[in-house]
NUZA-747468 format. One line per field, with one value per residue: residue number from 1; residue in one letter; x, y, z of N, C-alpha, C, O in turn. Coordinates in nm, 4 decimals, decimal comma, m for minus. Layout:
BEGIN
seq NUM|...
type a|...
npx X|...
npy Y|...
npz Z|...
capx X|...
capy Y|...
capz Z|...
cpx X|...
cpy Y|...
cpz Z|...
opx X|...
opy Y|...
opz Z|...
This chain:
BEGIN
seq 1|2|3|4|5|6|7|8|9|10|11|12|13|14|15|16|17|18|19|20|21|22|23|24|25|26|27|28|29|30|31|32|33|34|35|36|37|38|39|40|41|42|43|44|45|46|47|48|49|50|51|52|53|54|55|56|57|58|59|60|61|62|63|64|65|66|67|68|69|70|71|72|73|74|75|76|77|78|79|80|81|82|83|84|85|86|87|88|89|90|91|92|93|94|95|96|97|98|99|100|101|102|103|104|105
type x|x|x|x|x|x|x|x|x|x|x|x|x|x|x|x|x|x|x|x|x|x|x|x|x|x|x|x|x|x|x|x|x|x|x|x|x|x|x|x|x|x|x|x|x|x|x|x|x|x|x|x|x|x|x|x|x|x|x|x|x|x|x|x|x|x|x|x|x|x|x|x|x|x|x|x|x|x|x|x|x|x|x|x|x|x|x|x|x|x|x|x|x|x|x|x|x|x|x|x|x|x|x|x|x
npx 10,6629|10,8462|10,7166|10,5144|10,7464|10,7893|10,5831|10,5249|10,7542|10,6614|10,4505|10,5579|10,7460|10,5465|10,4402|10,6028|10,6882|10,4315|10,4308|10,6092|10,5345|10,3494|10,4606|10,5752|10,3865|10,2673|10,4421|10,4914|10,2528|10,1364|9,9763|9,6774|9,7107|10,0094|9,9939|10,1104|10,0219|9,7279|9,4866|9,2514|9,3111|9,2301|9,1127|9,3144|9,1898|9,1926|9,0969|9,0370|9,1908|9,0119|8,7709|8,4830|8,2665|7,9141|7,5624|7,2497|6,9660|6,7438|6,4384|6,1470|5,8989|5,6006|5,4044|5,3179|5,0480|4,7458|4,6218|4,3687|4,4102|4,4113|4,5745|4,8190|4,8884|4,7212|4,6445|4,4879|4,3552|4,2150|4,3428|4,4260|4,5494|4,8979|5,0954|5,3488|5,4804|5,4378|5,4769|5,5308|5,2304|5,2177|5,1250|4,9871|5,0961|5,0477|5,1336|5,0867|4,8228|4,7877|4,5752|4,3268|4,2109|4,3331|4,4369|4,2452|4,1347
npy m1,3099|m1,1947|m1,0071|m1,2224|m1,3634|m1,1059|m1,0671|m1,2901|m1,2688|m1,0366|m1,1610|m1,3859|m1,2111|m1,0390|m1,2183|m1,3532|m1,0963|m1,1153|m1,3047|m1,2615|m1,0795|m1,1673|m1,3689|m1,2207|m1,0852|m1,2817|m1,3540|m1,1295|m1,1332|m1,2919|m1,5988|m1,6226|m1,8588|m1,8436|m1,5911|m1,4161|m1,2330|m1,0699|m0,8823|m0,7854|m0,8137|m0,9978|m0,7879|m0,6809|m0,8123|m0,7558|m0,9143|m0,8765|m1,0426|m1,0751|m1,0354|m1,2224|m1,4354|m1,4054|m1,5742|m1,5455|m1,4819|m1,7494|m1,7804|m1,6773|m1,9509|m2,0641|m2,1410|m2,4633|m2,4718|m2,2661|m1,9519|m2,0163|m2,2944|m2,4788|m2,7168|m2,7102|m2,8976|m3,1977|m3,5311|m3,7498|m3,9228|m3,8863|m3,8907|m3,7961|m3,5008|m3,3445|m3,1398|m2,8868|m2,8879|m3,1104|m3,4491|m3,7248|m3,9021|m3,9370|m4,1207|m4,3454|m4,2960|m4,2114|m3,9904|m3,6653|m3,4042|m3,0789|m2,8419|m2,6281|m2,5169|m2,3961|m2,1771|m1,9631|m1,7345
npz m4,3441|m4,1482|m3,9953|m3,8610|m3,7114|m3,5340|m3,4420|m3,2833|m3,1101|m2,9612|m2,8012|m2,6681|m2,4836|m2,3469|m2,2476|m2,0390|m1,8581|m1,7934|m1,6291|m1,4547|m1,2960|m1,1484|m0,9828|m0,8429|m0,7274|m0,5519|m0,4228|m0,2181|m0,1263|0,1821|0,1997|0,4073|0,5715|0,6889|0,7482|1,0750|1,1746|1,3393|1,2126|1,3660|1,7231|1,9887|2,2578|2,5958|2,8302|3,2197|3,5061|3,7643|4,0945|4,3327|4,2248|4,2409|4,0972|4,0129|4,0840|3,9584|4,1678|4,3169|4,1424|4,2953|4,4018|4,3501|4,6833|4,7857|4,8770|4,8630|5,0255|5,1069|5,1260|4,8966|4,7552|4,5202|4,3495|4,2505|4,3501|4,1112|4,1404|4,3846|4,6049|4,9670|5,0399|4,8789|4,6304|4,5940|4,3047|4,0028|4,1200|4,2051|4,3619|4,6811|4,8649|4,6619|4,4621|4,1776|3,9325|4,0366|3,9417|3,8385|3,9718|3,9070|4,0509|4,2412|4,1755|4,1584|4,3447
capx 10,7276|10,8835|10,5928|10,5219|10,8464|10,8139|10,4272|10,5725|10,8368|10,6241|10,3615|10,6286|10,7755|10,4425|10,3691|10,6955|10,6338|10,3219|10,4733|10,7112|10,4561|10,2580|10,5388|10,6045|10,2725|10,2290|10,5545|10,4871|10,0846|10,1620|9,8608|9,6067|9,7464|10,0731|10,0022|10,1312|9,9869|9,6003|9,4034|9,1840|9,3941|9,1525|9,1451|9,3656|9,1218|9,2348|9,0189|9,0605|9,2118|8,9210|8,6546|8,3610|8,1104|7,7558|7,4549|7,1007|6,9369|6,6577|6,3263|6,0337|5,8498|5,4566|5,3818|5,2461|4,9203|4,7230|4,5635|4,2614|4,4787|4,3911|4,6881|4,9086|4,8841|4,6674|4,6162|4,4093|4,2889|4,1663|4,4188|4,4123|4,7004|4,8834|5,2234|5,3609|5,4943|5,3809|5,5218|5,4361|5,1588|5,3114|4,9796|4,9270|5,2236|5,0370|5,1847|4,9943|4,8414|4,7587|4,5032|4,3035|4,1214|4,4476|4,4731|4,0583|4,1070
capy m1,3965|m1,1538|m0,9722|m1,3488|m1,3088|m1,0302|m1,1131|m1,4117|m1,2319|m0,9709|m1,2407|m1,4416|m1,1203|m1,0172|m1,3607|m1,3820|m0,9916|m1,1033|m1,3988|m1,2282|m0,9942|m1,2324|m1,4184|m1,1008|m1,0453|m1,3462|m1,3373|m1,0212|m1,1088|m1,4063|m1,6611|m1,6497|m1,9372|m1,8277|m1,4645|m1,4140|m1,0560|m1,1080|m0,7647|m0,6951|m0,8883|m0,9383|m0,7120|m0,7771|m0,8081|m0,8178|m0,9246|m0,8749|m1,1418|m1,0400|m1,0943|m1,3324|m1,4566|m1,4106|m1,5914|m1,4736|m1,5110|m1,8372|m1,7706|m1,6905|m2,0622|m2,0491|m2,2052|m2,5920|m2,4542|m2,0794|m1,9375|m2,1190|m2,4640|m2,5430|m2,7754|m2,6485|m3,0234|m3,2918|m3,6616|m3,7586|m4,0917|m3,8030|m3,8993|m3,6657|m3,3709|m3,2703|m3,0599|m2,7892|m2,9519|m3,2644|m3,5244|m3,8454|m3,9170|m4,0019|m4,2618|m4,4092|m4,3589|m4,1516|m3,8329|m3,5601|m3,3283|m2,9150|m2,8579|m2,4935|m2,4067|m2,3206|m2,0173|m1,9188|m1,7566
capz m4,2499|m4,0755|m3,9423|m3,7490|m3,6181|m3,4853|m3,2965|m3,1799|m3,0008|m2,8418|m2,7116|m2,5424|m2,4325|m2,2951|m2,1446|m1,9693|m1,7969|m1,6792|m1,5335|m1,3697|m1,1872|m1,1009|m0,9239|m0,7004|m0,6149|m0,4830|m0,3024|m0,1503|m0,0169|0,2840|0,2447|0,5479|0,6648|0,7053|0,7606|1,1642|1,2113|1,3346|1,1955|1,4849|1,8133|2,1347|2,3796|2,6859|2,9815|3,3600|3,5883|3,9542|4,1837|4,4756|4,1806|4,2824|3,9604|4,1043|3,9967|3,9971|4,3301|4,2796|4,1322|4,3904|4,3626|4,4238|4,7520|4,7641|4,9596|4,8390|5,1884|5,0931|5,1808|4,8225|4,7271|4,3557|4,2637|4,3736|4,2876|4,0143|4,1992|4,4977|4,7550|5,0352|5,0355|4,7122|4,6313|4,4926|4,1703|3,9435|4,1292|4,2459|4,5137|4,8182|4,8684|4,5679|4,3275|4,0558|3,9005|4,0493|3,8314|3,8501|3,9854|3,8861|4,1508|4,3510|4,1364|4,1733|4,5209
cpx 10,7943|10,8278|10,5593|10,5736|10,8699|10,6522|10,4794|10,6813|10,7616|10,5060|10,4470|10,6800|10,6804|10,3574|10,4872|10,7161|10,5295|10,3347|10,5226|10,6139|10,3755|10,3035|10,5436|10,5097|10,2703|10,3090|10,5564|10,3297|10,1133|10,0199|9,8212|9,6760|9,8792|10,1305|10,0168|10,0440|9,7924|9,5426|9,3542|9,2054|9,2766|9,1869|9,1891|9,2966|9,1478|9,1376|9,0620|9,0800|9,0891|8,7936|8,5628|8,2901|7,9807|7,6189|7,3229|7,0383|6,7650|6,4970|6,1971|5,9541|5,6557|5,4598|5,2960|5,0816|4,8637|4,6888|4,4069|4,2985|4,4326|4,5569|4,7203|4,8229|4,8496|4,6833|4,4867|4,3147|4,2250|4,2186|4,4050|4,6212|4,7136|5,0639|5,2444|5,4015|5,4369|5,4879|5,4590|5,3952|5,2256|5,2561|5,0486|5,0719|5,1987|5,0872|5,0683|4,9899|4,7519|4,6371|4,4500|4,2497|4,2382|4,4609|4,3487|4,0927|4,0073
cpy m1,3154|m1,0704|m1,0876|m1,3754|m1,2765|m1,0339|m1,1700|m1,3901|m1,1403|m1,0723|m1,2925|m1,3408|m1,0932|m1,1243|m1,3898|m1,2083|m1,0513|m1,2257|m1,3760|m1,1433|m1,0939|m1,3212|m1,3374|m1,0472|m1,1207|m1,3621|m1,2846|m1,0718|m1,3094|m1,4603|m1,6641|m1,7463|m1,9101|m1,6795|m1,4660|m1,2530|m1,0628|m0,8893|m0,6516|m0,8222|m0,8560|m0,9106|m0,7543|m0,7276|m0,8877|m0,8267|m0,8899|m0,9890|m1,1443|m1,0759|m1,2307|m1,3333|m1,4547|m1,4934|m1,5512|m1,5524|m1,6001|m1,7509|m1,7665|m1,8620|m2,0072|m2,1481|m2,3193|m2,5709|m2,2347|m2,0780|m1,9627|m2,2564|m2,5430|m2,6035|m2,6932|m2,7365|m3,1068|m3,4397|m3,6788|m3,8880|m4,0340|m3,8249|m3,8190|m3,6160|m3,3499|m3,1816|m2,9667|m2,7881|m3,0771|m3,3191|m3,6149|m3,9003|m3,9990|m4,0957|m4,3157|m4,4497|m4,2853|m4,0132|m3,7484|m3,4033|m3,2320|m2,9285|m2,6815|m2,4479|m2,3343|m2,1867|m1,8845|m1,8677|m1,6340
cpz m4,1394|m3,9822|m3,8447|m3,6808|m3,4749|m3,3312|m3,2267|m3,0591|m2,9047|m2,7732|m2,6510|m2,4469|m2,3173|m2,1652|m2,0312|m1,8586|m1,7592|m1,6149|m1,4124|m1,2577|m1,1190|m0,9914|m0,7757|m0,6199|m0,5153|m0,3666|m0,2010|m0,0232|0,0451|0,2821|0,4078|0,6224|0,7750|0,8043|0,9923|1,2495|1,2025|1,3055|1,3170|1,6475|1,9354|2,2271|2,5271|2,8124|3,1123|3,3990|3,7421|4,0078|4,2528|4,3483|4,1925|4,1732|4,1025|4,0410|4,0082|4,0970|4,1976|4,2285|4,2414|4,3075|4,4647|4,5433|4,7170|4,7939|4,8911|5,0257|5,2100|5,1641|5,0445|4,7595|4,5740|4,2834|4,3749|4,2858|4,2308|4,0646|4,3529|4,5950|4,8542|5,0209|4,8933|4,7782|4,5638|4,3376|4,1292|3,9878|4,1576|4,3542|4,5552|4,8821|4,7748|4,4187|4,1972|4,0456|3,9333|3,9043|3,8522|3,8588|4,0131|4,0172|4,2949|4,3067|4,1473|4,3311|4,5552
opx 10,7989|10,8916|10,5759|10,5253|10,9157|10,6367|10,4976|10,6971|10,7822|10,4776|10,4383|10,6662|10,7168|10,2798|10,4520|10,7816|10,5286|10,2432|10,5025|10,6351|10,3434|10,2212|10,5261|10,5144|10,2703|10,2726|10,5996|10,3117|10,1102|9,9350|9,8941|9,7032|9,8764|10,2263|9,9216|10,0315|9,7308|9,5709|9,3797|9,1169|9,2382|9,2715|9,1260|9,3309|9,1389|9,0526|9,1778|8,9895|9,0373|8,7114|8,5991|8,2416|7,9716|7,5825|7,3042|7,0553|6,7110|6,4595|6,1507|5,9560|5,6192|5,5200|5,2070|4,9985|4,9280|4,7159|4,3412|4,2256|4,4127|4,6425|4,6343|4,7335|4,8842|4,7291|4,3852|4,2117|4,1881|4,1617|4,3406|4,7338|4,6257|5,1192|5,1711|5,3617|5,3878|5,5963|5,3364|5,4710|5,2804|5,3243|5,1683|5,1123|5,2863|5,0826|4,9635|5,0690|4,6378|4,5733|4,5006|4,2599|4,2222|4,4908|4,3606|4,0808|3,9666
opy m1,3717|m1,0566|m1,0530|m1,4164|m1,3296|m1,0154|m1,1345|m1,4560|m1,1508|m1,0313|m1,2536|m1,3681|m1,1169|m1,1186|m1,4540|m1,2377|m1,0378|m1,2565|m1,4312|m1,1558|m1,0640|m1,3581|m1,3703|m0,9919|m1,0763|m1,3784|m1,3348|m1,0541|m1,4120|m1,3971|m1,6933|m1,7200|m1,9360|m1,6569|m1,5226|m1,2080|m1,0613|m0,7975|m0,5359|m0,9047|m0,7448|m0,9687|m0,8425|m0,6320|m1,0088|m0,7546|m0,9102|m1,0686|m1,2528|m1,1571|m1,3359|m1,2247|m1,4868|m1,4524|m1,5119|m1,6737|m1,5638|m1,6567|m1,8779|m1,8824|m1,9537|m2,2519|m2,3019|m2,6445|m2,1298|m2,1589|m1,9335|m2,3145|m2,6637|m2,5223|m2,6183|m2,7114|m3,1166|m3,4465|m3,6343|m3,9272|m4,1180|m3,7880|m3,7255|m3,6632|m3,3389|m3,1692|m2,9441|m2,7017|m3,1510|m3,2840|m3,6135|m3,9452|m4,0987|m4,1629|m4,3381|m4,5387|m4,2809|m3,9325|m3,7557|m3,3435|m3,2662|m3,0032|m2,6115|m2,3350|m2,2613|m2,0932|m1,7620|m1,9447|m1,6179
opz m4,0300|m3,8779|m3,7277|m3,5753|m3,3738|m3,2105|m3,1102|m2,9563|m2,7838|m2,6607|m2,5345|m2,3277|m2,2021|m2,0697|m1,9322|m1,7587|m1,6369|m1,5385|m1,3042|m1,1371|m1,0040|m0,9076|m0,6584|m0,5100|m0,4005|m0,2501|m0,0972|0,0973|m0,0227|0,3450|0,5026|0,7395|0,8953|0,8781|1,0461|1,3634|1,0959|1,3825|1,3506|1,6703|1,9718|2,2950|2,5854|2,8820|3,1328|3,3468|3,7788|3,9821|4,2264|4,3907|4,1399|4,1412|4,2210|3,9308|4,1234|4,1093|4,0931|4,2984|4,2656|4,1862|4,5694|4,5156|4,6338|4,7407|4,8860|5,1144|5,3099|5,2444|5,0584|4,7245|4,5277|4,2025|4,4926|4,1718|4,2843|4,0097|4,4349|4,6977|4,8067|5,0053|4,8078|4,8875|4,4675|4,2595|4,2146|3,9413|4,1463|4,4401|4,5083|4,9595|4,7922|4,3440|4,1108|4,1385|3,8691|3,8314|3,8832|3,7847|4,1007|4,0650|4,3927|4,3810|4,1448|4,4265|4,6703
């Protein structure tokens, strides 16, 4: 009996030490949420007052006509003329549509 005692005191013993640490850890380490101090803080970039953004100068666009006078895009219903993009004949009303032999020169 006294041997049982004596366990029983060092397990509570034992359980009440690792309570206690466990208390202080947690005390000590500030959850993420809370934590005020960012690791790696981003870098403080000036810019220049006099700075202008620039954007990339437009895309060269193929001309509506090669030096054949073969139109890009013609009408599918053979209108006369034609444009440089699929749009819609300026006759007729139908979506013009690419037409290869502009690129055959």
């Amino acid at each position: 009996m006294n041997i049982l005692k004596i366990f029983s005191l060092l397990v509570v013993l034992v359980l009440g030490l690792s309570c206690k640490n466990a208390e202080s850890n947690s005390s000590n380490q500030g959850s993420p949420a809370t934590n005020t101090q960012n690791a790696n803080p981003a870098p403080n970039i000036q810019v220049p007052e006099n700075f202008t953004p620039t954007t990339a100068p437009p895309q060269p666009t193929d001309p509506p006509q090669n030096a054949k006078g073969v139109w890009h895009f013609i009408c599918a219903k053979g209108c006369e003329g034609g444009a440089g993009s699929a749009v819609p004949c300026p006759k007729c009303g139908t979506q013009l549509v690419h037409n290869q032999a502009y690129h055959q020169q």
